[in-house]
N, CA and C of each residue as an Amber inpcrd file, in Angstrom:
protein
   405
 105.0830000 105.8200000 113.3690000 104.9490000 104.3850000 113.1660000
 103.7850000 103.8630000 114.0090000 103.0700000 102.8940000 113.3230000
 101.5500000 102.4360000 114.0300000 102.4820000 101.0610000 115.0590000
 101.9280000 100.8450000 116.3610000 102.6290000 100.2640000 116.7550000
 101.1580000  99.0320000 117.2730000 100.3510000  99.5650000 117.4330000
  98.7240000  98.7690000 117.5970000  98.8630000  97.9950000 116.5640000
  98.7990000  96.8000000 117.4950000  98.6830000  95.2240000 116.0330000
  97.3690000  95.1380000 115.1230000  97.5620000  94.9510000 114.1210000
  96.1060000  94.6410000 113.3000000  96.4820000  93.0230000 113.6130000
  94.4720000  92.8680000 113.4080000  94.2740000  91.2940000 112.7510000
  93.9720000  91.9590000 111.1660000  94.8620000  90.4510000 110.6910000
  94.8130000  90.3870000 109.1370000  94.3890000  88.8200000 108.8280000
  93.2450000  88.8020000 108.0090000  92.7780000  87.8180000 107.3630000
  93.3840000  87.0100000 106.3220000  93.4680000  86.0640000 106.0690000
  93.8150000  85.4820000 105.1450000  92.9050000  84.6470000 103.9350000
  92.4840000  84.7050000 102.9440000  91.5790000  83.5200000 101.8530000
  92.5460000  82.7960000 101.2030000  91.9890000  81.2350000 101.0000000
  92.5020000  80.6410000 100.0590000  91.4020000  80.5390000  99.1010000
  91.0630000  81.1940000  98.2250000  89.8250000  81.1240000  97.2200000
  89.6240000  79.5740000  96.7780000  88.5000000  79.0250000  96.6800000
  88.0790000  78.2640000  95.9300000  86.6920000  78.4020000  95.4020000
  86.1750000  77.7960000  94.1370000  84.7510000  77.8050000  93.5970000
  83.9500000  76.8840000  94.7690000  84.7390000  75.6330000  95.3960000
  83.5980000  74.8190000  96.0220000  83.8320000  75.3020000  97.7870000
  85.0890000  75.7890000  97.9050000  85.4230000  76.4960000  99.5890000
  86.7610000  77.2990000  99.4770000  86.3380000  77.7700000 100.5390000
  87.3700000  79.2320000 100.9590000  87.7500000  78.5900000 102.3390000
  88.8050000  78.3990000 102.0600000  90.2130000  78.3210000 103.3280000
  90.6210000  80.3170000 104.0890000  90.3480000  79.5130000 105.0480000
  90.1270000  80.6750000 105.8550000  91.6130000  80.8490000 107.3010000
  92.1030000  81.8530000 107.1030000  93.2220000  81.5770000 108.5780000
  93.3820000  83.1830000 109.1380000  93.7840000  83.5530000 110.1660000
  94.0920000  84.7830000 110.8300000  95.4740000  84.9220000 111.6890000
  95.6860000  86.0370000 111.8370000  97.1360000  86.3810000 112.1420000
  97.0050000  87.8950000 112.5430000  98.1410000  88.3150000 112.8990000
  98.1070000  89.5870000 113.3790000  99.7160000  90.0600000 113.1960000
  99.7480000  91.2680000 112.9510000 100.9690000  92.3460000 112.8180000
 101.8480000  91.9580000 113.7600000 101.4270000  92.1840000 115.4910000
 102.3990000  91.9420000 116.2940000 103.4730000  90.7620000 116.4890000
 102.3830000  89.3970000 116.0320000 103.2000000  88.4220000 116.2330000
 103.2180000  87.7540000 114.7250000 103.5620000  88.6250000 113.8030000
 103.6850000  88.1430000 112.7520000 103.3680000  86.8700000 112.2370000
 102.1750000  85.6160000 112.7350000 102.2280000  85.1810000 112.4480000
 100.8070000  84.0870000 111.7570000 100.1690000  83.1090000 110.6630000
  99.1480000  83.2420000 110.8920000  98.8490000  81.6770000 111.2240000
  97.5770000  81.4480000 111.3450000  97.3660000  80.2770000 111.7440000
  95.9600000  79.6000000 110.9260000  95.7390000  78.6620000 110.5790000
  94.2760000  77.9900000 110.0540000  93.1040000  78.4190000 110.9510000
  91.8870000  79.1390000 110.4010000  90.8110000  79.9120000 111.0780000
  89.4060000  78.7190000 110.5930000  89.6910000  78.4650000 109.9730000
  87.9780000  77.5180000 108.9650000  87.6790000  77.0980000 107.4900000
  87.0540000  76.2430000 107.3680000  86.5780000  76.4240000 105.9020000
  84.9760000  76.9020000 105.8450000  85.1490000  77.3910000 104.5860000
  83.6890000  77.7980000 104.1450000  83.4560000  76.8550000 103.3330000
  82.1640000  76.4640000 103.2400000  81.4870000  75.6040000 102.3510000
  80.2020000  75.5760000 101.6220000  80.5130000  76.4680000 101.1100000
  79.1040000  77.0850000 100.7020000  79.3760000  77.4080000  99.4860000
  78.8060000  77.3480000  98.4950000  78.8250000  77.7090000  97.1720000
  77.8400000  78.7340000  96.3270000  76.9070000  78.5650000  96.7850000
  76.0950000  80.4400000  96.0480000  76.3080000  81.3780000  97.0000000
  76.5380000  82.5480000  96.6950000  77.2420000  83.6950000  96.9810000
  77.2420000  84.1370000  97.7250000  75.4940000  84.3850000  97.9560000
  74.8180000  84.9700000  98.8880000  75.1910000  84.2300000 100.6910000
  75.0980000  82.9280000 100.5700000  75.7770000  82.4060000 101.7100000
  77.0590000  82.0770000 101.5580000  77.6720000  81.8550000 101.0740000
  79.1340000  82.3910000 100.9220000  79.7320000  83.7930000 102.0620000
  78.8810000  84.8370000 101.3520000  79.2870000  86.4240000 101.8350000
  78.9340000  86.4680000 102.9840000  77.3590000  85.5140000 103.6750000
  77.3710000  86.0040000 104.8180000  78.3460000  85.1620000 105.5540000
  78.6990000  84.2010000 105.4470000  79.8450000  83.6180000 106.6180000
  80.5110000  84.3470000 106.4810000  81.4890000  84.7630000 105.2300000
  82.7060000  85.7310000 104.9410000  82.2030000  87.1820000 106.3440000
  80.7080000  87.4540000 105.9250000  80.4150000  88.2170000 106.7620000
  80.7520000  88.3390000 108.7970000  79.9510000  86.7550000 108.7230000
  80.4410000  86.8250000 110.4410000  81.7540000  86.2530000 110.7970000
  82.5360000  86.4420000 109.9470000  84.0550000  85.7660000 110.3070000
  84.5250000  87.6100000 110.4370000  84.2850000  88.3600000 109.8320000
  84.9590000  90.0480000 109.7620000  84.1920000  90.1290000 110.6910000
  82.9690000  90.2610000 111.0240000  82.5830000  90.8330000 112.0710000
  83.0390000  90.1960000 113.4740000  83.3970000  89.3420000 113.4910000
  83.9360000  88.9070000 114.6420000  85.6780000  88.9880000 114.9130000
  86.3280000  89.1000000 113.9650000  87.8320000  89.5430000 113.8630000
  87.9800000  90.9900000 113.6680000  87.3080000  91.4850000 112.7800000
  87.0820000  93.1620000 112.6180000  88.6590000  92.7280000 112.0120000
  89.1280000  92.4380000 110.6540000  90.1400000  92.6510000 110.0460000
  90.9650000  94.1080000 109.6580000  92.2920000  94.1920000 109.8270000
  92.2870000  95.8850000 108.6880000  92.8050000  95.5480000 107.4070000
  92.8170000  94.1080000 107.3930000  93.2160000  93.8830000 105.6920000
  92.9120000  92.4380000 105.6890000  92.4790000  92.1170000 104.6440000
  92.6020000  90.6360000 103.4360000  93.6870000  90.0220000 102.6920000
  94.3400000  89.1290000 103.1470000  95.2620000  89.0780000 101.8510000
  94.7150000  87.7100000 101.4030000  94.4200000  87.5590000  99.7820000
  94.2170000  86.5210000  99.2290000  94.9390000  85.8180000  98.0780000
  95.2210000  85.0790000  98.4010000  96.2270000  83.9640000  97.4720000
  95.4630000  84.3580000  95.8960000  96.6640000  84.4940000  95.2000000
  96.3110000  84.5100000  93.4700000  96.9910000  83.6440000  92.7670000
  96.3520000  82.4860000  92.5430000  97.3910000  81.6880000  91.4860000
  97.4940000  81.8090000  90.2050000  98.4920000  80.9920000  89.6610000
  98.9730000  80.9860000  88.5780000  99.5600000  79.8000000  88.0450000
  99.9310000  79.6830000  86.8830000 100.5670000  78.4960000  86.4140000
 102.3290000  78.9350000  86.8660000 102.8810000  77.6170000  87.0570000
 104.5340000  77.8100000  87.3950000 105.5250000  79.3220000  86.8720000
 105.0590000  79.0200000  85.2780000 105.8430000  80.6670000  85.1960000
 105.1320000  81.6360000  85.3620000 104.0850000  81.4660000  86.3970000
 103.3320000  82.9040000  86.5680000 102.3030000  83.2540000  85.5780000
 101.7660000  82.7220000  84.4620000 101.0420000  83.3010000  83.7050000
  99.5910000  82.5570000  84.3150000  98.5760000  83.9320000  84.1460000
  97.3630000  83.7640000  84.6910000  96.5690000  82.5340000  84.3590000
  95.7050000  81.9350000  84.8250000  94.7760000  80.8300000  84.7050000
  93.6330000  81.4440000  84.7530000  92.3000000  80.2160000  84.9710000
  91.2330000  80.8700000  84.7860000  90.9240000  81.2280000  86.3680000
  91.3730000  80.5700000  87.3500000  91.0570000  80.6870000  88.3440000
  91.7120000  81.6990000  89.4320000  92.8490000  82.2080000  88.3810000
  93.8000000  83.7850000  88.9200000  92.3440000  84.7120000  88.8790000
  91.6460000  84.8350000  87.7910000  90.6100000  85.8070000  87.6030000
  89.2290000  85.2860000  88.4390000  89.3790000  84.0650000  89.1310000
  88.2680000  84.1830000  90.3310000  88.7640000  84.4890000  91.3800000
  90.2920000  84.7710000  91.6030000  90.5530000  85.2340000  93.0500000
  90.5060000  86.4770000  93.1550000  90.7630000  87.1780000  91.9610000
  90.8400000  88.6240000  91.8920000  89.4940000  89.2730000  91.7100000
  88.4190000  88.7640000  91.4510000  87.1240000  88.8730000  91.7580000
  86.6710000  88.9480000  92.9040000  87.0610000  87.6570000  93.6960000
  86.6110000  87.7790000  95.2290000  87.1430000  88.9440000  96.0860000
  88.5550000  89.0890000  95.8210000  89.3240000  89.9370000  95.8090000
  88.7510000  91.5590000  95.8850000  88.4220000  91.6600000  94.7740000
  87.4870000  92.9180000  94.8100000  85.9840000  92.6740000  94.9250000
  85.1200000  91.9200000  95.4690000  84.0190000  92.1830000  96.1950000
  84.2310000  91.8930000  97.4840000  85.1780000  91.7050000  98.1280000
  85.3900000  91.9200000  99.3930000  85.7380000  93.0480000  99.7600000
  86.8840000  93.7470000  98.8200000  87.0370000  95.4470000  99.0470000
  85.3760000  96.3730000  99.1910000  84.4130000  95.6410000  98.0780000
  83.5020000  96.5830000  97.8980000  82.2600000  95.8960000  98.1800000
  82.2180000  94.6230000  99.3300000  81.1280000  94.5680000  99.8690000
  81.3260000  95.2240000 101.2190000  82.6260000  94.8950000 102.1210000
  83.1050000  94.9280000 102.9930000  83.9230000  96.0700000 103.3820000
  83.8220000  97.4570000 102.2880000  85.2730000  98.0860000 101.9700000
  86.5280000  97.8650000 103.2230000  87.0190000  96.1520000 102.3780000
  87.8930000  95.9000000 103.1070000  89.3480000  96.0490000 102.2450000
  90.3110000  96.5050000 102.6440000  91.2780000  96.5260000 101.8620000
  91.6920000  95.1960000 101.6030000  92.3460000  95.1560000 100.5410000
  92.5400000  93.4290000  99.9960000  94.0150000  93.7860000  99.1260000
  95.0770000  92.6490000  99.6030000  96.3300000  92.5570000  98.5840000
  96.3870000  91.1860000  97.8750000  96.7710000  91.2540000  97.0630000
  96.7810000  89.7320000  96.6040000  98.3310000  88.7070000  96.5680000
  98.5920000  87.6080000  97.1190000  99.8910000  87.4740000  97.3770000
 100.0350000  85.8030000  96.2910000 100.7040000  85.2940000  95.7770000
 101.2920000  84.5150000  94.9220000 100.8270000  83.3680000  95.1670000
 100.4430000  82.3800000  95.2710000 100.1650000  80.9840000  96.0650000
 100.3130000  79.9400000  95.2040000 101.5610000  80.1020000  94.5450000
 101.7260000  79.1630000  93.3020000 102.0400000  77.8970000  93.9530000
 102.8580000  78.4560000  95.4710000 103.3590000  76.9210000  95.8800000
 103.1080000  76.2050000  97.4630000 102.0510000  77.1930000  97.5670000
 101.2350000  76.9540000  98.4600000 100.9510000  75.0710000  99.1440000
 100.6800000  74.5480000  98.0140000 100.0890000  73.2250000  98.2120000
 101.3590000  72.6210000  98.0740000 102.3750000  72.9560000  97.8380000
 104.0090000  72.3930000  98.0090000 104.0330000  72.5650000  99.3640000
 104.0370000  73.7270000  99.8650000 104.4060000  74.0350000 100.7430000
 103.4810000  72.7040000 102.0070000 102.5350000  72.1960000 101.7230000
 101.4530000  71.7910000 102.7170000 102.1510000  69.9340000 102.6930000
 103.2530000  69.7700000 101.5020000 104.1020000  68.2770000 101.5470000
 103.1100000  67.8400000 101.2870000 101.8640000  67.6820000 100.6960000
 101.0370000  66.0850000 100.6060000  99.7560000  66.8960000  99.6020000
  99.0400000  66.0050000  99.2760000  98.2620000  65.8900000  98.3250000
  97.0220000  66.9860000  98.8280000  96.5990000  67.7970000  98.1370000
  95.6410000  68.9750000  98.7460000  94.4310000  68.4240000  98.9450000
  93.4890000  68.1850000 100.2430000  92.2040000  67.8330000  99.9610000
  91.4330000  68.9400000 100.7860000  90.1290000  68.3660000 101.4180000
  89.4730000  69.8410000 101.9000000  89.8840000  69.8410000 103.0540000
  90.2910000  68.9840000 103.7480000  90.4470000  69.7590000 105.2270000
  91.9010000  70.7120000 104.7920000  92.4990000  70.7270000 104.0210000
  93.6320000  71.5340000 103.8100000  93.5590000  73.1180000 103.4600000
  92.2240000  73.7120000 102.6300000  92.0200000  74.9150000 102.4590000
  92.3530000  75.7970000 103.8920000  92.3680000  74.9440000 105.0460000
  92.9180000  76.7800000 105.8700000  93.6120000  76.6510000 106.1580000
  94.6780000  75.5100000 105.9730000  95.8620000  75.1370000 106.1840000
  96.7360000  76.5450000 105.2810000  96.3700000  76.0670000 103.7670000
  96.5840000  76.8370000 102.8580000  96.7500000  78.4270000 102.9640000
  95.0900000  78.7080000 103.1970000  95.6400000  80.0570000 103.8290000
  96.1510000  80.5960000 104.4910000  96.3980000  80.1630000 105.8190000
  97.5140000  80.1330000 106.5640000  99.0130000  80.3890000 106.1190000
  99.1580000  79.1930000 104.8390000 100.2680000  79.7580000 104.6300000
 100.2650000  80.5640000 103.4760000  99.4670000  81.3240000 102.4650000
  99.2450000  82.3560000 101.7150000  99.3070000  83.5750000 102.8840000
  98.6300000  83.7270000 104.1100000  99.0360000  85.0590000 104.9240000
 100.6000000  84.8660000 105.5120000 100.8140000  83.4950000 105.4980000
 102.3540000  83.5930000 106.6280000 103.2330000  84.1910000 105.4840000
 103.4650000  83.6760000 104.2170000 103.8960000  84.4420000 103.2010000
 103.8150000  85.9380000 103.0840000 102.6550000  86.7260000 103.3880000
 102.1940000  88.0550000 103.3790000 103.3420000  88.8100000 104.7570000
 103.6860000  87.8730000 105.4600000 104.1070000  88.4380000 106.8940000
 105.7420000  88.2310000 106.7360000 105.9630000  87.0320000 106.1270000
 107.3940000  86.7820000 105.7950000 108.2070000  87.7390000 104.8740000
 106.9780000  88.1000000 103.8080000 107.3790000  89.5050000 102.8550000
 108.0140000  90.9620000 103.4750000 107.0510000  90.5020000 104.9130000
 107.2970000  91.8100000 105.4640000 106.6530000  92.6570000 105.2430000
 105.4710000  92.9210000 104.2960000 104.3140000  93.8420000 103.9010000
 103.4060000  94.2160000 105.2670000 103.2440000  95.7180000 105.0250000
 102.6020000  95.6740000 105.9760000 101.1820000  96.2010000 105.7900000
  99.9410000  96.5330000 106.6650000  98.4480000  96.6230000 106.1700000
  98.1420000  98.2680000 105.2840000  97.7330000  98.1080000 104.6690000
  97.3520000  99.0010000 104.0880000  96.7910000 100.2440000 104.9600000
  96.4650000 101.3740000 105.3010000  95.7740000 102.2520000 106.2450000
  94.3820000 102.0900000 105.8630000
């Protein structure tokens, strides 16, 4: 059994920002890290960039939504995109966790200072599951 805590990252994907929060194995728990605000890619990736390089993550978990009964949207297939160019810019391992009720969960109306709120609670979910990091 690995008993050395990982930091684990958290995304809340968006097209106009990425809600950003961190947490760790030991204390199971995560917290709001930043927003990104950047919208072409290229600067996008590098913040994504100096946020890993400065946490050195061993996993990603990023919120995948959906409509109430679960069936995909258009924006399930931009998380699962980011999703996998983070595995394969970063080869960072990446899980994807549910975030249907994410913005329930936050009691009030979603605006931007809320994206790392969000992720926050898309990883506290990841930790409450009990999942643990990928090797």
């Amino acid at each position: 059994m690995d008993t050395i805590p990982k930091v684990i990252i958290g995304f809340d994907y968006g097209l106009k920002r990425i809600g950003v929060a961190i947490g760790n194995t030991l204390s199971g728990s995560a917290r709001p890290l930043t927003i990104i605000h950047e919208e072409a890619n290229d600067r996008k990736f590098a913040a994504i960039k100096a946020i890993l390089d400065e946490w050195q993550p061993a996993l990603a978990v990023v919120g995948l939504p959906s409509y109430p009964d679960g069936t995909p949207h258009e924006m399930t297939a931009h998380c699962r995109r980011f999703a996998n160019r983070l595995k394969g810019r970063f080869n960072l391992n990446t899980v994807h966790v549910d975030e249907r009720y994410s913005s329930t969960a936050l009691n009030f109306k979603r605006g931007e200072e809320d994206d790392a709120h969000a992720a926050a609670i898309i990883l506290q979910q990841y930790f409450d599951e009990g999942a643990t990091p990928a090797a």
